[in-house]
C-alpha positions in Angstrom: 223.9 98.6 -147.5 220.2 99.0 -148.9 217.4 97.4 -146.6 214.0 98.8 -146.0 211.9 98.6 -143.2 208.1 98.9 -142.1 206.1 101.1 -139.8 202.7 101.8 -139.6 202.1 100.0 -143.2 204.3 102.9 -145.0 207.6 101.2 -146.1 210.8 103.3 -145.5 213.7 102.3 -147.9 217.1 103.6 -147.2 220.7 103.0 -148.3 223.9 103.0 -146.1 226.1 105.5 -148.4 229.2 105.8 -146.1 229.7 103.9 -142.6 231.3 107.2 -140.3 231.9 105.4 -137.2 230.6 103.6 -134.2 229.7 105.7 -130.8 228.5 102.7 -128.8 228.2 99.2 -128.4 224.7 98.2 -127.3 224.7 94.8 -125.5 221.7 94.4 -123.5 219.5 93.1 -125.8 219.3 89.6 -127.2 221.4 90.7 -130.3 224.5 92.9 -130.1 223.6 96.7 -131.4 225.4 99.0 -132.1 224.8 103.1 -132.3 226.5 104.6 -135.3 227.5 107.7 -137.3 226.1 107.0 -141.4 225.6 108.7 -144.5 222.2 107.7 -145.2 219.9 108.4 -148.4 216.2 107.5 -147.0 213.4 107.4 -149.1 215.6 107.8 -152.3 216.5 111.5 -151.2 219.7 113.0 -150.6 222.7 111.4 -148.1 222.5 112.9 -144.3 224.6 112.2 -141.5 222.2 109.7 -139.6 223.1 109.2 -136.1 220.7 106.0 -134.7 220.8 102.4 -132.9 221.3 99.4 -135.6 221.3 95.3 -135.2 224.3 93.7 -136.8 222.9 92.8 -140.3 221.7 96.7 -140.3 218.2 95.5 -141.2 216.7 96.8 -137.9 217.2 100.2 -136.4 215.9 102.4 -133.4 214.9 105.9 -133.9 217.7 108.5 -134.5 218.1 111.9 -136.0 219.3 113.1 -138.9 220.7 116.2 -140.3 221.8 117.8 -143.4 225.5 118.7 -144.6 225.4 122.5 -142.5 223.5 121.1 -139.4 226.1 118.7 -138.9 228.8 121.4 -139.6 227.2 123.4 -136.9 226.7 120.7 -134.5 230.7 119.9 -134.8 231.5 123.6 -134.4 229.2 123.6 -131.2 230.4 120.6 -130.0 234.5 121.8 -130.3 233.6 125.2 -128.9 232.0 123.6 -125.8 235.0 121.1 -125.4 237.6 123.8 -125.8 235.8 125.8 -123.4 235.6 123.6 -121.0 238.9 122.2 -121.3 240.4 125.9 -121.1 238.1 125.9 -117.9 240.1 122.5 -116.5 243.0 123.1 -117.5 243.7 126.4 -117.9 245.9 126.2 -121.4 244.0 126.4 -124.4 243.3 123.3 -126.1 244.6 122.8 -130.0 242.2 121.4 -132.6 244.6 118.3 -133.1 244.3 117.7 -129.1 240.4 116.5 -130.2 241.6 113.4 -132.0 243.4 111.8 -129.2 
């Protein structure tokens, strides 16, 4: 998906490389949104996992962030570490790294 979209009279271009996954369905509005997980080239630069709001046709979208390749690798190992930690707190058995897919 390629689309491009304007703020403040400066055009930002981007193209949809990958589709990751959808966090959330947004339905308060008068369109259904949804928030996703993309690999996004903006501005003609290189893909980044692009985590943001998006209409259906994926010509609108609210602000997100964006990170490179390692920030997202960090972000994953912080977010397991946290999880397992937690869960080890619950639970009291440690949790295996196949027990995050379910």
């Amino acid at each position: 998906m390629t689309g491009n979209n304007r703020n403040n009279n400066n055009e930002i271009t981007f193209e949809i490389m990958e589709h990751i996954g959808v966090l959330d369905v947004i339905d308060n509005r008068e369109e259904k949104w949804t928030k996703e997980v993309n690999l996004v080239a903006w501005n003609g630069g290189k893909p980044k996992i692009d985590i943001r709001d998006w209409n259906a046709s994926h010509e609108r979208m609210g602000r997100g962030i964006t990170l490179t390749e390692e920030q997202s690798i960090k972000l994953t190992k912080a977010l397991v570490d946290r999880y397992r930690t937690r869960a080890n707190q619950e639970h009291g058995t440690p949790m295996r790294d196949d027990d995050y897919a379910r």
